[in-house]
N, C-alpha and C positions, 0 to 999 in steps of 0.2 A: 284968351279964347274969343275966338269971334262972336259979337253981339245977337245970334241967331233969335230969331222970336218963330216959338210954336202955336201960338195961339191957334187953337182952332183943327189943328191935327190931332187925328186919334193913331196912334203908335199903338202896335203890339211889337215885345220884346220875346224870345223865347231865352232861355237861359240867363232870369232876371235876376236869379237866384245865387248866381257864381259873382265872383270878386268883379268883375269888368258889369256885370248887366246890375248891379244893386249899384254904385255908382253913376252908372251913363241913368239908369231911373231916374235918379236922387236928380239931377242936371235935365232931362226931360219935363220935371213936373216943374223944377224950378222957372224954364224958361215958357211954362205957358201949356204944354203939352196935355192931352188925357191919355193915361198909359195903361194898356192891359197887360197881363202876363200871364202865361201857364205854366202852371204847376202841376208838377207828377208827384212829388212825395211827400205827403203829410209832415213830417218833419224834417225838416230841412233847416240845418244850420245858415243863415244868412245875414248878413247885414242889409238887406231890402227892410224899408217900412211897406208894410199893405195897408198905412189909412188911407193913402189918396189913389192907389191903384187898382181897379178891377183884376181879381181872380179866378179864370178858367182852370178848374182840376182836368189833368189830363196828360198826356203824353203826347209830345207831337209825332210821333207816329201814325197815329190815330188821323189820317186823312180826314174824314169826316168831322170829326171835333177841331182841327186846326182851322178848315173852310165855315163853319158855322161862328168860331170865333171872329175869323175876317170881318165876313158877311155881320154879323150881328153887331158889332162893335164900328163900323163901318170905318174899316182902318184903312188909311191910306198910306201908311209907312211901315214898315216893319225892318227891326235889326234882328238878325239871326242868329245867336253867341249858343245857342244850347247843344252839346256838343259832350262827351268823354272825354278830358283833355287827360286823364292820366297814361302817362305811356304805358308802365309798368300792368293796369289793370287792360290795355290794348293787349299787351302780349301774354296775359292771362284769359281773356277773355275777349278776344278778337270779332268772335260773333256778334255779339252785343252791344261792342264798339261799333260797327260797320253797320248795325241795325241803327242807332241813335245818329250816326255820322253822317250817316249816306243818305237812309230811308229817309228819316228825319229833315233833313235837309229838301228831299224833292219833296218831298210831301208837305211840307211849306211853302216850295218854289211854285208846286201848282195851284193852291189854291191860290197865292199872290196872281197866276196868270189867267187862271179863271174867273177872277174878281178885279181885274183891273190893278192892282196894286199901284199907287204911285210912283215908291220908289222904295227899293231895297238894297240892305248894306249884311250881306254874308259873311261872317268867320271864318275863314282858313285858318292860316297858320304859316311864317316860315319853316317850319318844319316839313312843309309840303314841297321844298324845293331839295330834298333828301341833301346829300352829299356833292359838294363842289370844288372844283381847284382851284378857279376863280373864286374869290369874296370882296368885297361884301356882295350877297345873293341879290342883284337886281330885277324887274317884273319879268325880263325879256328870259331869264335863266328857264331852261328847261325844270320841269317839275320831275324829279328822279327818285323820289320816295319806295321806299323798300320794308320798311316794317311797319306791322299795322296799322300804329297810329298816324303815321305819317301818311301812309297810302289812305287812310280814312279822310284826312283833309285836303289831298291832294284829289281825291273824286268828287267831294262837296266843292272844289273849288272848279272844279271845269265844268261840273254839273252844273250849276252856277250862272258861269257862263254861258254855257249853252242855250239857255233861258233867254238870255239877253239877243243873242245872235240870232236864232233859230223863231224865236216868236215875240222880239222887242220886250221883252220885259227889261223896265228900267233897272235893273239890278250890279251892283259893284262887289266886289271881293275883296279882303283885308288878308295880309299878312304880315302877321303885326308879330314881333320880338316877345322875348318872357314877360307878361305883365307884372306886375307887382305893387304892392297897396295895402293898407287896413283894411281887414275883413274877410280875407283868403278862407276860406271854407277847406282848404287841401292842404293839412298841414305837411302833406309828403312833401309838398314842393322846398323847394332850397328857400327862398325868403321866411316864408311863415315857419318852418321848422329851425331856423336861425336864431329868429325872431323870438318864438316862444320858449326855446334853449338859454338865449343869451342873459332875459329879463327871466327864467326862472331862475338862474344860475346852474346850467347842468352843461355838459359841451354839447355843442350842435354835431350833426351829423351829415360826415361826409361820403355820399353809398361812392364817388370816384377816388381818384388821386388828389382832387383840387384842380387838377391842371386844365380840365375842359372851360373854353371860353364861351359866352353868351354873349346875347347886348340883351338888355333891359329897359322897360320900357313903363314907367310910371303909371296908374291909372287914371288919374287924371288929364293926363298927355293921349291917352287912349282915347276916353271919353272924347276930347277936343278934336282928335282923327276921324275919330265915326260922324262927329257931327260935320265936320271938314265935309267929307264926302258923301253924306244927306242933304248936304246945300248944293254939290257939285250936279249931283244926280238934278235936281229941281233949275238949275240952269241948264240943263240937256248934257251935261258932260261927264265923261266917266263910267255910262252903262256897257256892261261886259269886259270892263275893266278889271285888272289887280292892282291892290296899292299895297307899297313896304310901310311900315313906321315900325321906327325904332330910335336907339339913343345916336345909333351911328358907328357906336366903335365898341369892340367886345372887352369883355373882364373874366378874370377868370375867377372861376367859381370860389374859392378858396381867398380868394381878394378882396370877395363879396361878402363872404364870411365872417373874416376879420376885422373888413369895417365894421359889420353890426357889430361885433365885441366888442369895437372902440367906440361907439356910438353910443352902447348899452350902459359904459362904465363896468363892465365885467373882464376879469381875467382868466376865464374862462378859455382853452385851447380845444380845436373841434378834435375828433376823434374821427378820423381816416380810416374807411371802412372797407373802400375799395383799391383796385391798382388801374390807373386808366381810366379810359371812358367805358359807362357802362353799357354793358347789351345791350344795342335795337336806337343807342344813341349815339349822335354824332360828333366829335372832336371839339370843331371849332363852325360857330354860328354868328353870322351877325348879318344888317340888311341894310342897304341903303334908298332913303327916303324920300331924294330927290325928286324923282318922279311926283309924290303926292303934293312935297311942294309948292312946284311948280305950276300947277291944276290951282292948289288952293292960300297956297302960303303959308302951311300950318309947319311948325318946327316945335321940335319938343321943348321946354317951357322948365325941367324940372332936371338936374343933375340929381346922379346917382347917390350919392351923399345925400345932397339934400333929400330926395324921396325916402331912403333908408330910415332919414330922421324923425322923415312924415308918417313912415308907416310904424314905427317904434313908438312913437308920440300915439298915434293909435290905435295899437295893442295896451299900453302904456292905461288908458282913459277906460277900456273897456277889457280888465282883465278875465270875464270869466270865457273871453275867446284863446286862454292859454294854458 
């Protein structure tokens, strides 16, 4: 990872709380940074420490509390990660999604333009580039999003932009691959439900066939992308931009699976629950990264295996998250 020093910048994170923002923290404070963060729910499973970071209670929908944090904490940075990532609670609860996804999102965007902000790095999602016959999904791909999670990131993410184009907000867009990591708060997702399956000894669960393919993307390799393009942003380059990162090439879910079994030392076989891909999800996914690249030089650092082993190893250290 590139040798970045924060010394002297005050960062606010929103969604500091999920698997990617309590790591990119952890690597903020490390290199110098003062970090704030908001928080909406009293309990909240996290792997974040709050000794070294100020705490805002609040929901960033809340315009006014979002701006007051800016302003008060005199932030010149902001990442954007706070977001509904679960699909299944999109398409249970569409409203609520689209209030956190959408609202949320401008309602950060403007207080960042009403304050100056120096320079912002917003959450999408490849999921915002819906469904393609072309792969791997490159920035230029139209955004063809159709269910609502994905149409949630796909409006935060032009929203976004618009900021940039319309009134120079220095602001850049990530859409970034499945993360995956120690510390996952969502154990729905495929890693962490593997993960806590494998090392309890029970079968994991598969809601597809197996057959749908992803690419995957470490969080430590995440971290190193966000911070990529907070340096790009402060050399003038990249605002109103999207960037890919990912590992590059897909795996199929079921391949993903199996390694953790083999990794875990368990003979444990998953339990296939579905036929296909499941509703409101897409087949086959993966993104290519060239683009960010080429801007910053940043490539991913961590194969699949090896991260599976990393995040096994920290579940492993910190069992009562299983």
């Amino acid at each position: 990872m590139e040798a970045l020093e924060l010394s002297g910048h005050s960062v606010l994170v929103t969604g500091a709380y999920g698997l990617l923002g309590s790591w990119l923290v952890a690597e903020l404070l490390e290199r110098g940074a003062h970090v704030c963060v908001i928080r909406r729910d009293e309990k909240t499973r996290s792997a974040l420490s709050e000794d070294q970071v100020d705490v805002v209670n609040g929901d960033i929908c809340d315009g006014e509390l979002v701006t007051r944090t800016v302003a008060e904490y005199e932030v010149d940075s902001v990442f954007h990660l706070a977001a509904q990532t679960i699909v299944g609670t999109a398409s249970r609860s569409p409203v609520s999604t689209f209030e956190t996804n959408i609202r949320g999102t401008w309602q950060v965007l403007e207080a960042c333009r009403q304050l100056g902000v120096e320079r912002v790095v917003v959450a999408a999602s490849d999921k915002a580039y819906g469904q393609h016959a072309e792969l791997p999904y490159r920035e230029q791909h139209a955004l063809l999003a159709r269910y609502p999670y994905d149409v949630s990131k796909a409006a935060a993410d032009m929203i976004a932009r618009s900021y940039a184009h319309t009134w120079g907000l220095p602001v850049a867009v990530t859409r970034f691959a499945n993360l995956y990591g120690g510390g996952d708060a969502n154990p729905s997702r495929l890693v962490p439900e593997a993960v806590s399956a494998a090392l309890g000894g029970r079968p994991p669960v598969v809601r597809s066939d197996g057959s749908p393919q992803r690419d995957f993307l470490y969080v430590e390799d995440a971290v190193s992308a966000y911070l990529a393009i907070w340096s790009a942003l402060g050399r003038g380059a990249g605002a109103g931009e999207a960037f890919n990162a990912g590992s590059g090439r897909p795996h199929r879910v079921l391949d993903v699976i199996e390694t953790i079994c083999r990794l875990a030392g368990t003979r444990v076989e998953p339990e296939i629950l579905g036929s296909g891909t499941p509703s409101g999800e897409i087949d086959r996914q993966w993104v290519d990264h060239s683009k960010l690249s080429a801007l910053t030089g940043w490539q991913p650092a961590v194969e699949l295996e090896d991260g599976l082993g990393r995040t096994l190893d920290w579940y492993r250290r910190h069992p009562e998250w299983l």
